[in-house]
N, C-alpha and C positions, 0 to 999 in steps of 0.2 A: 414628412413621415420618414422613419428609419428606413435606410435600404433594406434589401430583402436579401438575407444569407439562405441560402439553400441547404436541405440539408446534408446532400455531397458534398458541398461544398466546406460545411462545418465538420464533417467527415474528415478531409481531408485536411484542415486545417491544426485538428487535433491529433491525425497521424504526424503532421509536419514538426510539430509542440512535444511530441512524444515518443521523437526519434524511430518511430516506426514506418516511415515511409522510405526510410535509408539508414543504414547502422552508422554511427558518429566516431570518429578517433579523438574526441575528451575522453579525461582521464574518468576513474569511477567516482571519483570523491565529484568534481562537474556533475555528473549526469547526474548523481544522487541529489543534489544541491539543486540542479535546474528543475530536478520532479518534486523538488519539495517533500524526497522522503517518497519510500516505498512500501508499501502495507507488507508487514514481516512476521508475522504473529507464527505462522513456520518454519524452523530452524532453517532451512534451505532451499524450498523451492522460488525464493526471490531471486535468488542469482541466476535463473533464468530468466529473469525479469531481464536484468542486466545484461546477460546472452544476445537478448533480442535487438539491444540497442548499441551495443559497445563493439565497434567492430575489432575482432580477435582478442574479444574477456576471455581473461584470464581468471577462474574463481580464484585461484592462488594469489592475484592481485588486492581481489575484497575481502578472502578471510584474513590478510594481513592486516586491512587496514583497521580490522574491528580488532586483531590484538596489539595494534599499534593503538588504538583507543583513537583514530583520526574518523572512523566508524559506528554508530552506538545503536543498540536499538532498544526503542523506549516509549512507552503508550504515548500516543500525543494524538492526530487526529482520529475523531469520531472514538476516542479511547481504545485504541487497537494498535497494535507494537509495530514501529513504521521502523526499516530501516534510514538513518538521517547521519549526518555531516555531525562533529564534536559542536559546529558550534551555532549550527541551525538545532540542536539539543538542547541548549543552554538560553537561543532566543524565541523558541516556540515555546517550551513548554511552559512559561506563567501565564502566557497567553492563553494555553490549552488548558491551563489546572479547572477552568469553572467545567470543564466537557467532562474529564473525568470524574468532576466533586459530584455533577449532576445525575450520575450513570451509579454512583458508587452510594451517595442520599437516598436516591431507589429501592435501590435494594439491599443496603443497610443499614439505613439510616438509621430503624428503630433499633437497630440493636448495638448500636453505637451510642445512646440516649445515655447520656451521666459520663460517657468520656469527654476531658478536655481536649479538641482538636491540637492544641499547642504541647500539649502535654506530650499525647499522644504519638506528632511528629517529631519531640523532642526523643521521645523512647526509641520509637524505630529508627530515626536518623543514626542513634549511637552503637545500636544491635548490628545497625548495615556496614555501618562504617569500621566498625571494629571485624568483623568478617561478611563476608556477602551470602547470605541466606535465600533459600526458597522460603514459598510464601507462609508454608506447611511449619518448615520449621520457628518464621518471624511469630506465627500466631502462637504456637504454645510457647514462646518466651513472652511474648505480650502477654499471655493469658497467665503468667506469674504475679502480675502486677492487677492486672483486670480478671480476676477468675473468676467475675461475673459474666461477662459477656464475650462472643463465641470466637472462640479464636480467628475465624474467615472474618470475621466481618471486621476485628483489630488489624490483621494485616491487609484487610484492602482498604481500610482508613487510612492505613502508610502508603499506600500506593497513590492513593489521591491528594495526600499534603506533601513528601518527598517526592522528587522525581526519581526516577529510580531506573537503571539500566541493567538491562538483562548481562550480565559477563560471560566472555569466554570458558571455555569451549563451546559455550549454546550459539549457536548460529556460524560456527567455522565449518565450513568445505569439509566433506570429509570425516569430519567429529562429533561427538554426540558430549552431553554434560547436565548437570542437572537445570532447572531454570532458578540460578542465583542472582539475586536482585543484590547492587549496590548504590549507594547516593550518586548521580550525576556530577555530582561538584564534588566529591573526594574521587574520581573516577578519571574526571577529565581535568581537577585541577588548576581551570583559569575561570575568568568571568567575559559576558559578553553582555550587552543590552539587551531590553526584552526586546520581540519584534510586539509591532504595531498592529491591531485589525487593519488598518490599511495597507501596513505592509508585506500582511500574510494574505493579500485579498491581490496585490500585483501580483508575487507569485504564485498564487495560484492560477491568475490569467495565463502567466506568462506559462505555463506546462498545463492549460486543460481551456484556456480561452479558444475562441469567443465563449460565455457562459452567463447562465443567470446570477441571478441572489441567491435562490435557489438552488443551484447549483454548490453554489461558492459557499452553501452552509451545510449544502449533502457532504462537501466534500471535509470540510475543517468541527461540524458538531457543533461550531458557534452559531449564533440567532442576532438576531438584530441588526446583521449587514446592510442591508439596503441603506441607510441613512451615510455611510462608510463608504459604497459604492458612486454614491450622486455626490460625495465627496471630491473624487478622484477626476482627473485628467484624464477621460478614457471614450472611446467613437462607441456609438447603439449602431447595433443590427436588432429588425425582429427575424426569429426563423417563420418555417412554413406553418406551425400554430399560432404567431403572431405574437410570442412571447417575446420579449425586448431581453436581448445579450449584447454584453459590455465585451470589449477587448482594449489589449495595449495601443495607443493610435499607431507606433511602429510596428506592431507583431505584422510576421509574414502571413501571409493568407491563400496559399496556394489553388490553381486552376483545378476546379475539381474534375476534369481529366486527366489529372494526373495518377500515371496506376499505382496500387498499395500491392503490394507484393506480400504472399502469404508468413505469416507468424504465426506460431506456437509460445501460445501465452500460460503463462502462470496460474495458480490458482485463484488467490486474491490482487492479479493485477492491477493496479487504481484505474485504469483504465475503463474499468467497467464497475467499480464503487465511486465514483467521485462525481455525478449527475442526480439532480433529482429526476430530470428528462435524460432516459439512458438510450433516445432514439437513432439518437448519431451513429451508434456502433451497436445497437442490441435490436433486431427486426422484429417481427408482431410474432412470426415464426419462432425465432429463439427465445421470446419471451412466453410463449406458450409451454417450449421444451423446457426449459429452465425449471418450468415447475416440480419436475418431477424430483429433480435435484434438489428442490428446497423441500418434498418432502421424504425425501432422502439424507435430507440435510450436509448435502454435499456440496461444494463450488469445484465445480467442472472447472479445468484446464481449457480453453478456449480453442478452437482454430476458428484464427482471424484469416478470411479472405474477402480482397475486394475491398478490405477497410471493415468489416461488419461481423459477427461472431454466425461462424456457419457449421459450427460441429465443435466436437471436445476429441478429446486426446487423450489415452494412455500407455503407461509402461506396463509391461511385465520381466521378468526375470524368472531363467531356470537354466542353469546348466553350462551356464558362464553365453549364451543366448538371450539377449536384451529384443523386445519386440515391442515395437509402437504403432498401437492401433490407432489409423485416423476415421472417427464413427462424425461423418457427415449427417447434418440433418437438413440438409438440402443439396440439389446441387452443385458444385463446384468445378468452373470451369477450370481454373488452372492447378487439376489434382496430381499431372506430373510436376509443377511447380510443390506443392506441398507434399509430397514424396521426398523429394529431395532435401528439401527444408525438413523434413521428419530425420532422414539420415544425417544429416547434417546435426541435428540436436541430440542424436544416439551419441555419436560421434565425444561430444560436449560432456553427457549424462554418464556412458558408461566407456570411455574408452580401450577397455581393453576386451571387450566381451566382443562377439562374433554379432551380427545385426538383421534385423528384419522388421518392416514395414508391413502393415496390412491396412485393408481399408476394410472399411465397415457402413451398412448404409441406415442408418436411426443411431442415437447417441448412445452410449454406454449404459445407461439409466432411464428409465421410462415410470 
């Protein structure tokens, strides 16, 4: 029988994986590359992603590297805009095109009926290439040629046969721009291999392991893994429901008394999209709270303590006075530790504003 991983245990294993147990001196382009890309569909608030894990980020380091083009961001898993390395861009995404063709078939497929996909990617590749357009303005030039069918559903056909990268200013520190889409390959200019399901299936162990099949397809939108998985060179755990997880046989595995020290997370941090079992780090508690935010349709900024999401977080602003509310939905023993960690992220967020902390006891939203 597989050993028995607990689930502190996998708790802690997955802080250890995701640089949240202690902040790392890798560079940002590493950390990006080791997380396999960061869910960025937000002009900014990932760079607190970064915050949490880089010790002394600089944003000024990361919005460089996105107009150095050593940084890109561009739908790839679960079809949602990740921040990713130039050239894990270039090797995920033919891998990822069936996740986005699948999401984009959906919902417009029918109205896509009588375009040629070849055709189609051949128009928009040349529209993009020749200047970098939002999606608004790709559809009523496609819709010159196709003025039958609706201009959304022409440019999200380009979205899912091009790959396509969001350009600067959208996503630079500090800056705001319209969201201008360009081709990946006229953008970044070189070529690289595709990656492999198996080889998007190790790194994903290796920043979210030990984990399922399951897992490994909440987290990439592809299917069929399992056959992929019993492929691979890799040790079984079952956890405490007896569900069998796979890890690297070298990955570290830390003592799960080892403490996690409180973090202020992001909004769409992968940390808590990349499980189809979000037990690790999401309690029967914060999955109850949570609801409220989904039908709010909002994703809460997290406070992680103890390893597990124990409240949300936010800013205000007024009067050159930044205030961070930390709204507890349980608990928390080490709240002068997340005080401090709140100032510390002011600090980061708004540096030149005067500062203040409050706590709060139920989440922001109900």
């Amino acid at each position: 029988m597989d050993p028995l991983i607990s689930r502190r245990a996998l708790n802690r294993a997955t802080l250890d994986r995701q640089h949240l147990l202690r902040r790392t001196g890798r560079s940002v382009v590493e950390v990006v590359e080791h997380l396999a890309g960061l869910q960025a569909q937000t002009p900014h608030t990932w760079y607190t992603g970064l915050w949490n894990r880089i010790e002394g980020f600089d944003p000024a380091d990361a919005a460089g590297l996105l107009l150095s083009r050593e940084l890109v961001r561009i739908a790839l898993q679960r079809s949602t805009i990740h921040l990713v390395s130039a050239r894990d861009c270039l090797a995920m995404r033919p891998l990822l095109e069936e996740v986005i063709g699948r999401g984009t078939r959906s919902a417009f497929g029918r109205q896509l009926t009588g375009v040629e996909p070849a055709e189609l990617a051949a128009a928009g590749r040349a529209l993009l290439e020749e200047r970098p357009m939002t999606f608004t303005e790709l559809g009523r030039e496609l819709a010159e040629r196709w003025p039958e069918h609706d201009p959304k559903a022409l440019s999200m056909g380009v979205r899912w046969l091009v790959p396509l990268v969001q350009v600067p200013p959208r996503g630079v520190w500090g800056r705001s721009g319209p969201v201008a889409h360009t081709s990946a390959e006229s953008w970044l200019d070189f070529r690289t291999p595709p990656m492999t399901p198996a080889g998007l299936v190790l790194r994903y162990l290796a920043a979210f392991g030990p984990a399922s099949v399951m897992d490994a397809q909440t987290w990439s939108g592809l299917t069929r893994l399992g056959e992929v998985v019993e492929s691979l060179d890799l040790v079984r755990f079952r956890d405490e429901n007896g569900r069998t997880l796979y890890d690297l046989p070298d990955a570290v595995r830390p003592p799960e008394d080892v403490p996690a020290p409180v973090r202020l997370m992001y909004d769409f941090d992968n940390l808590f999209l990349s499980y189809a079992d979000r037990s690790r780090v999401i309690t029967e508690r914060a999955k109850e709270v949570l609801k409220g935010f989904v039908r709010a349709n909002v994703m809460p900024r997290a406070i992680l303590a103890d390893g597990v999401m124990a409240g949300d977080w936010t800013v205000t602003r007024a009067k050159g006075v930044s205030t961070l509310g930390l709204h507890l939905w349980q608990p928390v023993g080490a709240l002068d530790e997340a005080e401090k960690e709140a100032r510390r992220l002011l600090e980061f967020l708004a540096p030149d504003d005067e500062h203040e902390v409050r706590v709060f006891d139920g989440p922001s939203r109900t």
